[in-house]
Structure formats: structure tokens, C-alpha cells
C-alpha positions in Angstrom: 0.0 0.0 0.0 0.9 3.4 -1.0 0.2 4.3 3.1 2.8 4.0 5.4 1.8 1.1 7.9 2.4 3.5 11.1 -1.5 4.4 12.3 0.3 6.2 15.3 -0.4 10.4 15.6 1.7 12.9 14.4 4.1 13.1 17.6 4.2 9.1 18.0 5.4 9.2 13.9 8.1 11.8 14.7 9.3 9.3 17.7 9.6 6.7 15.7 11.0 7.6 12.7 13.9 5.7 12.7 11.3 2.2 12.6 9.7 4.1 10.1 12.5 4.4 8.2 13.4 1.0 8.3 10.2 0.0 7.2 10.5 2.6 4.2 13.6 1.1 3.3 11.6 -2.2 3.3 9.1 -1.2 1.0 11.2 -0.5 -1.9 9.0 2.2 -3.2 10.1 5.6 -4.0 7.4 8.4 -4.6 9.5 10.8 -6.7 9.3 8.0 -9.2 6.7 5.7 -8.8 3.0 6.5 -7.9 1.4 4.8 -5.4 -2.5 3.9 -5.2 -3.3 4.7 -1.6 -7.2 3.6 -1.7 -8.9 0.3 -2.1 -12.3 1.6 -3.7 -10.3 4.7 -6.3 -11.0 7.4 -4.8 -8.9 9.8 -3.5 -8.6 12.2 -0.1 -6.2 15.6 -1.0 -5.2 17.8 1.5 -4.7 21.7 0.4 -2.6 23.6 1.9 -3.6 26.9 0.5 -2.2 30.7 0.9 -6.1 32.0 1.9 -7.4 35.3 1.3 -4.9 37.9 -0.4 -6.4 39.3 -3.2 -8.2 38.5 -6.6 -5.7 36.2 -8.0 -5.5 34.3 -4.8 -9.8 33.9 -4.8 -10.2 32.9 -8.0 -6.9 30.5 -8.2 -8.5 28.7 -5.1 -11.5 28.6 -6.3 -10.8 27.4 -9.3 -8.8 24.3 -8.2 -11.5 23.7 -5.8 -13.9 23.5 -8.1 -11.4 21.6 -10.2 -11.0 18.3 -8.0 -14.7 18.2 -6.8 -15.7 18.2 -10.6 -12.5 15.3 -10.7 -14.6 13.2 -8.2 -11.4 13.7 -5.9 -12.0 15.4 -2.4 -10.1 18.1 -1.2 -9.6 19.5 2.0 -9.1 23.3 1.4 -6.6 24.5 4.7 -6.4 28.2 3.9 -4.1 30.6 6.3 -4.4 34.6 7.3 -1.5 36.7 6.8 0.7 35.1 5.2 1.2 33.1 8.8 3.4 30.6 7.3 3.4 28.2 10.9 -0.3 27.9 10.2 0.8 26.4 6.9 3.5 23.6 8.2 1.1 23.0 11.4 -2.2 22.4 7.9 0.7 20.3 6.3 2.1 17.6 9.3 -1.6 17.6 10.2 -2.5 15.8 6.8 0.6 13.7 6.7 -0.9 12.3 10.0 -3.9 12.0 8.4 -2.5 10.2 6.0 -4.3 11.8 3.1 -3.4 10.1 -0.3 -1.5 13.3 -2.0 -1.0 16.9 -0.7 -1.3 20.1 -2.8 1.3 23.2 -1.5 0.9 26.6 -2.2 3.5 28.4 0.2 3.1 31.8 1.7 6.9 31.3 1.6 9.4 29.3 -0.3 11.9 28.2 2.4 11.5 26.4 5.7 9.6 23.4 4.7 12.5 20.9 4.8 11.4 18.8 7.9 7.7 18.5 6.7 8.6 17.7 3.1 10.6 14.7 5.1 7.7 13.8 7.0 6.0 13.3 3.6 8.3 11.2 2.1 8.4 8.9 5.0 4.8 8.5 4.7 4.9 8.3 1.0 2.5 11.2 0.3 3.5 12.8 -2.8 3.7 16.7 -2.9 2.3 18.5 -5.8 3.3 22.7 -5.5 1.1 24.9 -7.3 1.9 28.7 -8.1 4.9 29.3 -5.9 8.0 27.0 -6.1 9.5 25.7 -2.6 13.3 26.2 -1.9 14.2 22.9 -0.3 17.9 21.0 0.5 16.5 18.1 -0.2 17.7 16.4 -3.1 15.0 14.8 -5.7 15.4 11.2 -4.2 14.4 13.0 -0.8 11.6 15.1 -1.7 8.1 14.2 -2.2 7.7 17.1 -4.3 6.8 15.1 -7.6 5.8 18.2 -9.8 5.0 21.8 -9.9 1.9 23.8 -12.0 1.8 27.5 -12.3 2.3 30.3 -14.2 5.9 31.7 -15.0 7.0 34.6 -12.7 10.3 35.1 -14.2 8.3 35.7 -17.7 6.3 38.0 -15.7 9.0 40.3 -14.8 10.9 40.3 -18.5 7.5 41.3 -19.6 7.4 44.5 -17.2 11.1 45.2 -18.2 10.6 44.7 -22.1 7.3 47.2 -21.7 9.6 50.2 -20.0 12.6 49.2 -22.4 10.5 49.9 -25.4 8.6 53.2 -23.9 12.1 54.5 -22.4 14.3 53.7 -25.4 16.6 57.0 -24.0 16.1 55.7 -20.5 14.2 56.6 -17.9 13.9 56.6 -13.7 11.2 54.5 -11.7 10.0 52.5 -8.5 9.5 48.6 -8.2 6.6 47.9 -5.6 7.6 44.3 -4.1 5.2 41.6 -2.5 6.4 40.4 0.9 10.5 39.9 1.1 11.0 35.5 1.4 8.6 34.7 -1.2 9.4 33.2 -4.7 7.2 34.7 -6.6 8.8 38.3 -5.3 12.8 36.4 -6.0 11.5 35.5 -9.7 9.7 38.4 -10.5 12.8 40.1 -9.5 15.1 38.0 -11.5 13.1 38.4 -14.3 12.8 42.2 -14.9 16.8 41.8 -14.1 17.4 39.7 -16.9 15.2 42.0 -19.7 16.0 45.2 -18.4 17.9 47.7 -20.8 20.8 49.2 -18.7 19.6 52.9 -19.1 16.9 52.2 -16.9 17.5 53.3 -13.3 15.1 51.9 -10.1 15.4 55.0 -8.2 14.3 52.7 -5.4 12.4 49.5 -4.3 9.9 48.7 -1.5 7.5 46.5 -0.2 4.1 46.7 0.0 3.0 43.7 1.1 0.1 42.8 -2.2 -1.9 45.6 -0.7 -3.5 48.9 -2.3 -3.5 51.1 0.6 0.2 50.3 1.5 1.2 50.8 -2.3 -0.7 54.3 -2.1 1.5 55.2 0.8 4.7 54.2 -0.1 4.3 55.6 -3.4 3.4 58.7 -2.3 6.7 58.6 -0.4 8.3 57.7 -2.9 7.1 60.4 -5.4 7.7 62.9 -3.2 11.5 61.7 -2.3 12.2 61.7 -5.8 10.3 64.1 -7.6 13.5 65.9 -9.0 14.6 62.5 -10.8 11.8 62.8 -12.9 10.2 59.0 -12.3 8.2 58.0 -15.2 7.7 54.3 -14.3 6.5 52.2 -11.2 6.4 48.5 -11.4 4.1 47.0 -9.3 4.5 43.4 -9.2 1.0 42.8 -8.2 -2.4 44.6 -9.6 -3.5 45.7 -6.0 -0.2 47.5 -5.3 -0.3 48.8 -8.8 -3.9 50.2 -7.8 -2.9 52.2 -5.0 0.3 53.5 -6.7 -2.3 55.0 -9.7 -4.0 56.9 -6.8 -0.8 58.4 -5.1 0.3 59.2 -9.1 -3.4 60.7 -9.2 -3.1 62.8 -6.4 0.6 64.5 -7.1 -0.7 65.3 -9.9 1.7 63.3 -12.5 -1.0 60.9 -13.9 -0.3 60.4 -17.7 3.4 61.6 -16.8 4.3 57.9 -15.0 3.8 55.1 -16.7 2.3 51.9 -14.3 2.8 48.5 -15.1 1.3 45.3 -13.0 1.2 41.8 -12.5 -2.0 39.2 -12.5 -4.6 40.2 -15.2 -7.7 40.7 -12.5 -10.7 43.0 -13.6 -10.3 45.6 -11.6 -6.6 45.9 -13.3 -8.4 45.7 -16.8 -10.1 48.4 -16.2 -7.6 50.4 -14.7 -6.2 49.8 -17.7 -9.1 50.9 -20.2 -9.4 54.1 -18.2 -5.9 55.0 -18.2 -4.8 55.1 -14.7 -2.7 51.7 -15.5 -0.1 51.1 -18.8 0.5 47.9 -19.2 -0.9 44.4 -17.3 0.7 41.4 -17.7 -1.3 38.6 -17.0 -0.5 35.8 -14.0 -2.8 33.2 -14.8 -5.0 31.6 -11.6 -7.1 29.5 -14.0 -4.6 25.8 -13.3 -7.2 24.1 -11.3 -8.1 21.4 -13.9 -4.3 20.9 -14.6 -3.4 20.2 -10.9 -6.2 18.0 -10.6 -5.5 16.1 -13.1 -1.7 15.6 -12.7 -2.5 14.2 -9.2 -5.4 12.1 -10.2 -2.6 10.7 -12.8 -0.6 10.3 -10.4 -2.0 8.2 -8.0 -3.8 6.6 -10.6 0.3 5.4 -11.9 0.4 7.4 -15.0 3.7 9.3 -15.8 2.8 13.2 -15.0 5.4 16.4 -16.2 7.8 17.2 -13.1 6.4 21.2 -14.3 3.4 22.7 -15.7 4.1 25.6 -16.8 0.8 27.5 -17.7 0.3 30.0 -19.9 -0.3 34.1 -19.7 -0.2 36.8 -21.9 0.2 40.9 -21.8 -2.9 43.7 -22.1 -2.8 46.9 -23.7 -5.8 49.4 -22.8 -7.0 47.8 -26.1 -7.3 44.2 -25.2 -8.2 45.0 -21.8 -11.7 46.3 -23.2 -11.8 43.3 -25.3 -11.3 41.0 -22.3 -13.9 42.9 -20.6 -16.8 43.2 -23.0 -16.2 39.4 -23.7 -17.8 38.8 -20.5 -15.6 35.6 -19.9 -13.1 36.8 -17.4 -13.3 34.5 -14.6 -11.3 36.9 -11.9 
């Protein structure tokens, strides 16, 4: 079986790991290569450790997998956090391991610090699918349960951002990058991203965090504007659409809307129609809509089919043009 023989709690597991260990060992399996069926009768009990309210890529990308695995016949027990409170995560996590659920879904508040419950899941054989953010683990592949990751690109995301400022600023130009909370991925990749794409004429005058929210890009950016305002910013990258948002209104109120350009990251409506009404420049899409793809890499999994070690799913760039477009279709689904 696909379950680890221990029916012991979580603390009695961590005890005795070294029998559990042995009897690993005995077992022969390995779940980073093999897929085990971990139910009698075919169906399936997924645990989701899920990031929880943040915003409207985080609602409808929860939704949507929801939605995804009960339309898949597979249940799934949605754990959302608050706050980012990553302990709250590892404390959802261990708790299904003990459970001994037959696959877990991850989607990290942050990317490092799950070593020791990633090892719980292996020992239990519970394969570990991460969705949107990547995890940042020691472990090497024969160690991790971590059998594949689905989400969107963030590196693409941030050489789209660059690209858009290197073709408006072909002389250069001076600007603000508006970063999610520091630890996180999506925030590294992002990052890494606009670094690669970015034309060396372009200066970041300075970068902050503010924390995915609208209010908190509003202040900083006002800050920031008014720090500045004799290097002449023309650009703020907000690598999220609320942030983006509340840097508009702080560009509104000093007066320099139409002067700085504002580019953002996930595609919602509220950024679309930013967008169409001027107060954004460019949105590049961070697509939530995977739910169907996760749930059907983990049903093939367990099921022992051969599943991609990364789904990589795709987005694309709005102009004020195809924002309308995307709008009046009626279609949009966040």
C-alpha cells in the first residue's frame, strides 16, 4: 500500500521515525518515481494547503482548483491561512501527513522552511504536488516528495514588465519597483526576471515593499514620489495589480498621472479596467485559472500514470486595447 503502515499520531510518527525508516527502506517504493494507489475503492482524499485570502488572484486561483478536484470526483480539504502566517501552513501540512491523506497540494506563503515536513512526507509516501509558488528545499529529488510543480511563470512575468519600459524609455528613464512580501518566490522570480530583460539605461530609483496591498502601495508611493520628484520618475512597477492600484491613486493625487507610466502583474478586472481608463499602462497577466491541470496531474498520479515534473501555464500581456476586449467578452473568470 501506497500508506505508510504506522496508524500512530503525528508526535508518535516523529518518535519513531527511525522504525519508520526501516520500514521505508523495506518497502522498496520511491514516490519521486513511482506513484502509489493509496485507496482500495479509487477514490482519493487531497489535502490543500492553501495561501487564503490575499487578493483576486489568490480567490479565483483557489476557487478554481477547488472546483477543479470536486468536478474530478477527488476530495479536497481546502486549509487556507491569514496573513501570510506561514506556521499555520507547516502546522495544515504535518496535520495531513498524519492524516495520512493520499497526495498533498502546497501553495507556500513562503518558499523556504519546509524541509522537515517535506521529510515527514516522504516517509509517509505522500506525494507533494506545489502549485503557483516554487518551494526552496535542501532536499535532493530522491528525498523530496515534491513530484511536480503547476503554475504560471514569474520570471516571464517580470521580463514582460522590463521589455514594456525598455520599449517606452528607449533613451532611458527613472522609476519605483513595488515588491510583495521579502521571502517569497514569486517576489525572487519576479525580480530576477525584470533583471534579466532590463535595458541598462533604466535606473530603479528605489524599491519597497508593500506587502500585495492597495493602501500600502498608495502610501509608499506617495513617499516615494515625493522623495524623488526631482529625478523625474516616469515608471513604477508593481509586481502585483493591487499594489499597482494604490500607486495609480498616489500618481493621481501628485498630480503626474499620464506623466508615469504603471505596469502590473495578475490580469484581474479591476486591473483591466484600470487599464481601459488610463490610470494603468501595461498588465501582464499571472494566470489563476490551473485548477483542472493540478487535478489532473494528481489524479494521474496516484492513478500510476507518468505526470510532467512542471506545468508551466500560460499568460499573456494587455494593452488598454485588449483589456476592453477581455472585458466586454464577459468571460473573465477573476
Amino acid at each position: 500500500m501506497r500508506k505508510n503502515m504506522l496508524k500512530t499520531g503525528l508526535a508518535a510518527f516523529v518518535a519513531a521515525s527511525a522504525l519508520v525508516s526501516l520500514a521505508a527502506c523495506g518497502s522498496g517504493s520511491d514516490s519521486s518515481s513511482e506513484a502509489k494507489s493509496g485507496s482500495k475503492d479509487g477514490s482519493y482524499k487531497v489535502g490543500f494547503v492553501a495561501v487564503g485570502p490575499e487578493g483576486g488572484f489568490r480567490t479565483a486561483n483557489e476557487k478554481d482548483i477547488q472546483d477543479a478536484f470536486k468536478k474530478a470526483g477527488i476530495e479536497l480539504i481546502y486549509s487556507p491561512t491569514q496573513n501570510n502566517d506561514q506556521q499555520k501552513q507547516i502546522q495544515a501540512f504535518n496535520k495531513f501527513v498524519n492524516d495520512e491523506v493520499d497526495a498533498i497540494v502546497l501553495s507556500s506563503t513562503e518558499d523556504s522552511g519546509w524541509d522537515e515536513s517535506l521529510k515527514l512526507a516522504k516517509e509517509a509516501e505522500i506525494p507533494v504536488f506545489t502549485v503557483d509558488r516554487n518551494v526552496d528545499t535542501k532536499l535532493s529529488k530522491d528525498e523530496s516528495p515534491i513530484v511536480s510543480h503547476i503554475g504560471p511563470s514569474n520570471e516571464w512575468a517580470g521580463e514582460q514588465a522590463a521589455k514594456f519600459v525598455n520599449d517606452n524609455f528607449k533613451d532611458g528613464a527613472n522609476g519605483f519597483i513595488l515588491e510583495g512580501p521579502a521571502g517569497l518566490s514569486v517576489v525572487k522570480d519576479r525580480q530576477t526576471g525584470w533583471d534579466k530583460a532590463i535595458n541598462s539605461n533604466i535606473k530603479v530609483l528605489e524599491s519597497q515593499s508593500a506587502n500585495w496591498s492597495t493602501d500600502e502601495a498608495k502610501t509608499v508611493t506617495a513617499g516615494l514620489l515625493d522623495k524623488y520628484r526631482g529625478d523625474n520618475p516616469q515608471f513604477v512597477f508593481a509586481q502585483n495589480d493591487e499594489m499597482g492600484l494604490g500607486a495609480a491613486q498616489a500618481v493621481d493625487a501628485a498630480g503626474m498621472k499620464g506623466n508615469v507610466k504603471i505596469i502590473t502583474i495578475d490580469g484581474t478586472k479591476a486591473a483591466l479596467q484600470a487599464l481601459v481608463d488610463g490610470d494603468l499602462s501595461f498588465v501582464i497577466e499571472y494566470n489563476p485559472i490551473f485548477g483542472e491541470t493540478t487535478a489532473t496531474a494528481v489524479k494521474d498520479y496516484l492513478d500510476g500514470k507518468k505526470i510532467e515534473s512542471n506545468y508551466e501555464i500560460e499568460s499573456k500581456t494587455f494593452t488598454a486595447e485588449s483589456a476592453k476586449e477581455a472585458l466586454d467578452a464577459g468571460t473573465r473568470a477573476y
